[in-house]
C-alpha positions as CSV (number, residue, x, y, z in Angstrom):
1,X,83.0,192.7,113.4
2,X,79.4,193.3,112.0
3,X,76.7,191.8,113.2
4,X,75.7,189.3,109.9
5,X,79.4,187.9,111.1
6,X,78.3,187.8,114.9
7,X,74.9,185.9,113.5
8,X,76.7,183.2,111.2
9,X,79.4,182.8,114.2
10,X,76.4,182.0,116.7
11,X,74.8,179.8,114.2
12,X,77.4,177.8,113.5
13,X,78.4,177.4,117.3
14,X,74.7,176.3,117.7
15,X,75.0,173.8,115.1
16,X,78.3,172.6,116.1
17,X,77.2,172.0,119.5
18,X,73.8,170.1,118.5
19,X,75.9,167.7,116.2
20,X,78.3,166.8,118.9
21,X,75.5,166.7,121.6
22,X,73.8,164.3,118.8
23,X,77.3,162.3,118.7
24,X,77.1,161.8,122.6
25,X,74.0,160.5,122.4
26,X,74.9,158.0,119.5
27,X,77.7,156.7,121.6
28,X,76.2,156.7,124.6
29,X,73.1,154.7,123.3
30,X,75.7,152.2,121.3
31,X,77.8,151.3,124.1
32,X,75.5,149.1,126.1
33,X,74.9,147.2,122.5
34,X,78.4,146.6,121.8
35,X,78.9,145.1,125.7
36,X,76.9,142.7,124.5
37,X,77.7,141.8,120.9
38,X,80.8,140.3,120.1
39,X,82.7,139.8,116.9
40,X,86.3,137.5,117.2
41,X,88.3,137.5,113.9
42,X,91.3,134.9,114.1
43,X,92.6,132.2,111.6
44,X,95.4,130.3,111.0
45,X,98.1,131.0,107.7
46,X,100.6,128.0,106.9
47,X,102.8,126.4,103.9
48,X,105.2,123.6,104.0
49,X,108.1,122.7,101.3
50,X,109.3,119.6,101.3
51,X,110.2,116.3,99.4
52,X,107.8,113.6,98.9
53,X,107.5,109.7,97.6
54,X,104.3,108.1,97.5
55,X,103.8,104.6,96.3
56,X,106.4,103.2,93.3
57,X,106.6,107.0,92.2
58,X,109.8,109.3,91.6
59,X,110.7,111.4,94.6
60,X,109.9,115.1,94.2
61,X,110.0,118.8,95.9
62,X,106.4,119.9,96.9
63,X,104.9,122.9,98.3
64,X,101.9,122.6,99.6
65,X,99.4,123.4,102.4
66,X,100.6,119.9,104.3
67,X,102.7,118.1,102.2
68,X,101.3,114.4,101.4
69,X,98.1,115.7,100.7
70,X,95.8,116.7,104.0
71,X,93.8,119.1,102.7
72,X,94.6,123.1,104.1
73,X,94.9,123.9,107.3
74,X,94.6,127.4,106.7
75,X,91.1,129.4,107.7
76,X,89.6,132.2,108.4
77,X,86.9,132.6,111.1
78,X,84.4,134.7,112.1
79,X,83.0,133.8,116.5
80,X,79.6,136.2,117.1
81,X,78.3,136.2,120.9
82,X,75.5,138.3,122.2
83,X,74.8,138.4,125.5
84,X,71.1,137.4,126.3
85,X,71.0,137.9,129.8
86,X,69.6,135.2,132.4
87,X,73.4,133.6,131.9
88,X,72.4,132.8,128.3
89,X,74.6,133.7,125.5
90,X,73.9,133.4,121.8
91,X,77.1,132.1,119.3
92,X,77.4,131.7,116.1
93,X,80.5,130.5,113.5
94,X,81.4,131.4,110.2
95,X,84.6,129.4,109.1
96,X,86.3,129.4,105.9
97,X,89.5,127.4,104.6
98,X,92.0,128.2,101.7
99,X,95.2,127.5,100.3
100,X,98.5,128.8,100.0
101,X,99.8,127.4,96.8
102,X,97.0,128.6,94.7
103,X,95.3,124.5,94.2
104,X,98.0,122.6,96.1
105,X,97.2,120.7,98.8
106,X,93.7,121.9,98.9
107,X,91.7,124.8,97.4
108,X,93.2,128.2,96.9
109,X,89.3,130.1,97.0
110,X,87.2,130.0,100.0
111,X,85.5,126.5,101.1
112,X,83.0,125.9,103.6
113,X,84.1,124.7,107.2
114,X,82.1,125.1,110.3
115,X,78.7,127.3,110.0
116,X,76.6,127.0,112.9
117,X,74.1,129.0,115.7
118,X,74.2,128.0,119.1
119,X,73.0,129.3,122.8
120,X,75.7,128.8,125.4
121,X,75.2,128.9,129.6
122,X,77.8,128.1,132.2
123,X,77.5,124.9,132.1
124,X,75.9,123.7,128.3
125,X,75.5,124.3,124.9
126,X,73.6,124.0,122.1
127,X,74.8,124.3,118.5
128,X,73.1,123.5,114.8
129,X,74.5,123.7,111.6
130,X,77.2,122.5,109.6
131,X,79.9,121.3,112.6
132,X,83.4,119.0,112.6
133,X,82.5,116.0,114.4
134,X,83.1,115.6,118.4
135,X,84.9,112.3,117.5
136,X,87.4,114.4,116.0
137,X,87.2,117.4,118.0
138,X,87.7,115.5,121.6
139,X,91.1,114.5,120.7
140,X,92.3,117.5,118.0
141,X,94.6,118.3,120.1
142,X,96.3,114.9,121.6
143,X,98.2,114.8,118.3
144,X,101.2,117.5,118.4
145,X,101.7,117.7,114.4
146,X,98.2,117.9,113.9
147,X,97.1,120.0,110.7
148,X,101.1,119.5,109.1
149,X,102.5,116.9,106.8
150,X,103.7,115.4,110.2
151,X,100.4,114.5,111.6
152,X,98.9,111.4,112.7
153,X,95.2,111.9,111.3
154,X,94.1,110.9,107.8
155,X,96.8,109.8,105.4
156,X,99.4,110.2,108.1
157,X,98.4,106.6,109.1
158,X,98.0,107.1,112.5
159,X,94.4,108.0,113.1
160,X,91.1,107.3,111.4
161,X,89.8,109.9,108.2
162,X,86.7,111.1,107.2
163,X,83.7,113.3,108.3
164,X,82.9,110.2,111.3
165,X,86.8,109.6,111.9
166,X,88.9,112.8,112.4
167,X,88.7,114.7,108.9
168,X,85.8,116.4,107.4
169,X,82.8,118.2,108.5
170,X,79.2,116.7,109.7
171,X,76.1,118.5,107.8
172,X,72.6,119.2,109.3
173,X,74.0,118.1,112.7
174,X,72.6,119.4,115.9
175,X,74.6,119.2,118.9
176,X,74.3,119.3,122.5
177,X,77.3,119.0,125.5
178,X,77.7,120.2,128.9
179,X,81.0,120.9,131.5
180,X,80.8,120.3,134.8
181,X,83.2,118.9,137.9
182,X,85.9,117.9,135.5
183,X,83.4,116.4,133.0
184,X,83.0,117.2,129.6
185,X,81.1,115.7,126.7
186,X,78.7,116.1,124.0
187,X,76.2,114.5,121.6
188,X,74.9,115.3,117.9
189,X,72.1,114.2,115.8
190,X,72.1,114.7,111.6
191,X,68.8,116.3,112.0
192,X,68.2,116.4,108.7
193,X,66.3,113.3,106.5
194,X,67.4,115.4,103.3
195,X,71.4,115.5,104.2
196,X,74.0,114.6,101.8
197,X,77.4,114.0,103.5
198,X,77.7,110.2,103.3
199,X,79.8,108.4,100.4
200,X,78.9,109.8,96.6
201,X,76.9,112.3,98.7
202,X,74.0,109.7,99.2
203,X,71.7,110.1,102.8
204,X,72.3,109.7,106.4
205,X,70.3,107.8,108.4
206,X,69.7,108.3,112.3
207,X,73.9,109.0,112.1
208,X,75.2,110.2,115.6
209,X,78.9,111.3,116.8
210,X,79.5,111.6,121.0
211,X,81.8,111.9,123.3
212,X,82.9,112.2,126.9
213,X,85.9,113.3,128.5
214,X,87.2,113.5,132.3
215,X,90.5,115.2,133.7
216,X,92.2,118.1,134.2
217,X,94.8,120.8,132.9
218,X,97.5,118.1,133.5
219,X,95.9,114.8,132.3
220,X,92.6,113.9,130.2
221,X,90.7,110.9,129.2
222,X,88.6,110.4,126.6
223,X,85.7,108.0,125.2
224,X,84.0,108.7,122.0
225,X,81.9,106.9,119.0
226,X,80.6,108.0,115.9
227,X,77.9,105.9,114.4
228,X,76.8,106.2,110.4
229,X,74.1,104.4,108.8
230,X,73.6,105.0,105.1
231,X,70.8,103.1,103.6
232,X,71.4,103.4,100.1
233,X,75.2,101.7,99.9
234,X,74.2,99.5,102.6
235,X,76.5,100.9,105.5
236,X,76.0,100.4,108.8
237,X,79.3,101.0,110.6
238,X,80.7,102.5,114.2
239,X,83.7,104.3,115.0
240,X,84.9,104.1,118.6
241,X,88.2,104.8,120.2
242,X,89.8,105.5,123.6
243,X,92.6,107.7,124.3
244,X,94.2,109.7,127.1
245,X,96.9,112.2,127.6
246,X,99.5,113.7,130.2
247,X,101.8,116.3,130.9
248,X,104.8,115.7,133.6
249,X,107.0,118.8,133.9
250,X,108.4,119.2,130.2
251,X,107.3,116.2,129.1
252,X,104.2,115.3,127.0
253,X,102.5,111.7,126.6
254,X,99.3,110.8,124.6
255,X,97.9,106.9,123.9
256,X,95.1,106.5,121.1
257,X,93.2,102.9,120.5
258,X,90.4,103.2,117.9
259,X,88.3,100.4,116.1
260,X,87.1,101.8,112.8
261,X,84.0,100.4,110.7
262,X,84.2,103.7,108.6
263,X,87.1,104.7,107.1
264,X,87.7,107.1,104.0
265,X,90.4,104.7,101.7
266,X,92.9,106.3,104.7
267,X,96.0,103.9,104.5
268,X,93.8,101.9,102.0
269,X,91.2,101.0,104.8
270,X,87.8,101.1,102.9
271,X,84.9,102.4,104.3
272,X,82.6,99.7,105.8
273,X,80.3,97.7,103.1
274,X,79.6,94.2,102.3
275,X,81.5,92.1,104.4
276,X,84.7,94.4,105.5
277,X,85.0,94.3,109.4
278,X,86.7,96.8,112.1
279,X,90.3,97.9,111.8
280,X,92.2,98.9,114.8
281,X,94.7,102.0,114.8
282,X,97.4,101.8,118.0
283,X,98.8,105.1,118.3
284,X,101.5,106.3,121.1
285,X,102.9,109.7,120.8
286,X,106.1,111.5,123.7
287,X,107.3,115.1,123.5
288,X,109.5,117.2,125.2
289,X,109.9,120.8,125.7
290,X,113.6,122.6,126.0
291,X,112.6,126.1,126.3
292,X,111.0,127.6,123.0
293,X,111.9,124.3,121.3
294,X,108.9,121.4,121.1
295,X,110.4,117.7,120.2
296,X,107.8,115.3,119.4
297,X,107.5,111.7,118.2
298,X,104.3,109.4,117.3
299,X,104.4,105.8,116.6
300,X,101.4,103.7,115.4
301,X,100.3,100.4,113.6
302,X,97.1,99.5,111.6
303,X,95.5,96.2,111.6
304,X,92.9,96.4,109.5
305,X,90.2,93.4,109.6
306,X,88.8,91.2,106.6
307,X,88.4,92.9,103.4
308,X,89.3,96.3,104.6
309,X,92.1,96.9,103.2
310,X,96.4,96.7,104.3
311,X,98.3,96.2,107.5
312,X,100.4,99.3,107.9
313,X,103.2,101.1,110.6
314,X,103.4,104.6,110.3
315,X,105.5,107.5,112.4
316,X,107.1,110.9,112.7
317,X,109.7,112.6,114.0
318,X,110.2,116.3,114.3
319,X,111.0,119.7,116.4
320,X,109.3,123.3,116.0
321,X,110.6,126.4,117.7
322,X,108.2,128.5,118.8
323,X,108.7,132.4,118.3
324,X,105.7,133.0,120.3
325,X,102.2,131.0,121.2
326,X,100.9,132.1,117.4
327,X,104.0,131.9,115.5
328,X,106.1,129.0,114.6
329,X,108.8,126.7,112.4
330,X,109.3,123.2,112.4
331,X,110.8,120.2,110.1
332,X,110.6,116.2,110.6
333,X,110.2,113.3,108.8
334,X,107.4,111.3,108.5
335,X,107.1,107.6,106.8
336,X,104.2,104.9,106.7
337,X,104.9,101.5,105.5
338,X,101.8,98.6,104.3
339,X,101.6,95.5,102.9
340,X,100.5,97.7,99.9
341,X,103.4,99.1,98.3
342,X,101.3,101.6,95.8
343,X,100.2,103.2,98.9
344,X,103.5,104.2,100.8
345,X,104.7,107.3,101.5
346,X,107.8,109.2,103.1
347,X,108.3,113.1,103.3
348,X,110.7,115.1,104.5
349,X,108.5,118.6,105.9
350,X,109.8,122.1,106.5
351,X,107.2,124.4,107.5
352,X,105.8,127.5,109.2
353,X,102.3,129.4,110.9
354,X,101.0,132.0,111.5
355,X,98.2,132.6,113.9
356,X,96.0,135.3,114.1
């Protein structure tokens, strides 16, 4: 070997080793940084097939996101933390939804759901931004087929809609909640004069959702109120309900009372104005678990008050197997029935999702 080979050989040896003395360096600085950021991707993916009847119309086969029209369940979502030290943690949400039909049932591009910021200690949080409303969020999960063509929420009859009822999103809202000793709750404020969420996107104002819950892994109670007052079409109205839920061995029980002021045209109940007064919502829901298999039932009745719109009953009925805590089928039968015939509906729901 001649020595120019012997130089180039102990050149490149030199540069080799600088480059991965550099790359140690690199990683060894990063790693502390990525301890203490934090980036969460999950989402949800689901479509339904089914047959539908709404009103006087002709019974047809849908697909859709959730059949009978609830908007799409399916998102995408992006969860940032960053450890601040001192027990403080900074969060912050991205949140998308789409559809999976192209337009049916909701949107098939990219819509805005949550967007917030937030600090976070052990035992409360901040958060402001664009948020669902904690009158929704406290009880999300006390309905079993929530998010399907089976749910209780919404259209389904069984629970109050819109942004202050348990649909929709809260704009310019700032929120505050704590846990502690089996307590949990929350408050939020539309902070902002110039938001445009209320009906025919006119202002809020001094709007506020709370709520405040107590119990355990086994059974929960729960208080909340959501309160909208919108100048400009004369509305003044409160939302406030109390419901509670328990598990005994396999089986599962929830009760739900609300008295709405401001609905969304949900079971023709018409948002608060003039003269309309409060409609109450009964809702009663039992399930049962036989291995991988869920069985689950809801009952409820509307009684809606003086100019608001129709008495109604409305229920499902259905099972999902469950291939694993992320994955799962199902199929029921859901029917409401009102005083108003043009706004009755029965469906017959296959489904499936896919969590990520």
């Amino acid at each position: 070997m001649d020595l120019e080979t012997n130089y180039f050989n102990h050149f490149w040896r030199l540069v080799m080793n600088k480059n991965l003395l550099s790359l140690a360096i690199i990683a060894a600085m990063s790693a502390p940084l990525a301890a203490q950021a934090e980036i969460k991707l999950s989402g949800t993916l689901q479509a339904e097939v089914g047959s539908l009847e709404v009103g006087n119309g002709d019974r047809q086969t849908v697909t859709s996101n959730t059949i009978g029209g609830h908007g799409s369940p399916n998102k995408m979502r992006f969860d940032v933390s960053h450890k601040l030290g001192g027990g403080l943690t900074a969060i912050a949400r991205m949140d998308w939804s789409f559809g999976a039909f192209g337009n049916s049932g909701g949107t098939s591009n990219f819509t805005n759901r949550e967007k917030y910021v937030g600090l976070k200690a052990s035992m409360a949080y901040f958060k402001l931004g664009r948020l669902q409303g904690l009158y929704k969020t406290s009880t999300l999960g006390y309905d079993k087929w929530a998010g399907t063509g089976l749910q209780a929420r919404h259209g389904g009859g069984g629970m109050s809609g819109g942004a202050y009822g348990h649909t929709g999103f809260i704009n310019n809202a700032l929120e505050v909640g704590f846990k502690a000793s089996g307590f949990k709750g929350g408050l939020q404020y539309v902070a902002g004069e110039n938001d445009t969420s209320g009906p025919n996107n006119t202002s809020n104002d001094g709007s506020y959702l709370g709520a405040l819950q107590y119990g355990n892994k086994a059974w929960e109670v729960t208080a909340a109120v959501a309160h909208m007052n919108n100048d400009d079409h004369n509305i003044d109205g409160t939302n406030w309900k109390l419901a509670g839920k328990a598990k005994f061995g396999k089986m599962y029980m929830a009760l739900h009372y609300e008295s709405v002021e401001l609905g969304d045209h949900n079971m023709g109940i018409l948002a608060k104005g003039g003269n309309a007064e409060a409609t109450d919502y009964l809702m009663g829901q039992i399930g049962y678990s036989i291995g991988r298999i869920d069985l689950n039932a809801w009952v409820a009745g509307i009684k809606a008050g003086d100019n608001a719109g129709s008495d109604a009953t409305s229920y499902s009925l259905g099972a999902k197997y469950n291939f694993s805590k992320k994955a799962n089928v199902y199929a029921g039968w859901h029917k409401a029935d009102s005083d108003d015939d043009a706004i009755d509906n029965e469906a017959f729901v296959a489904g499936m999702r896919v969590g990520f």
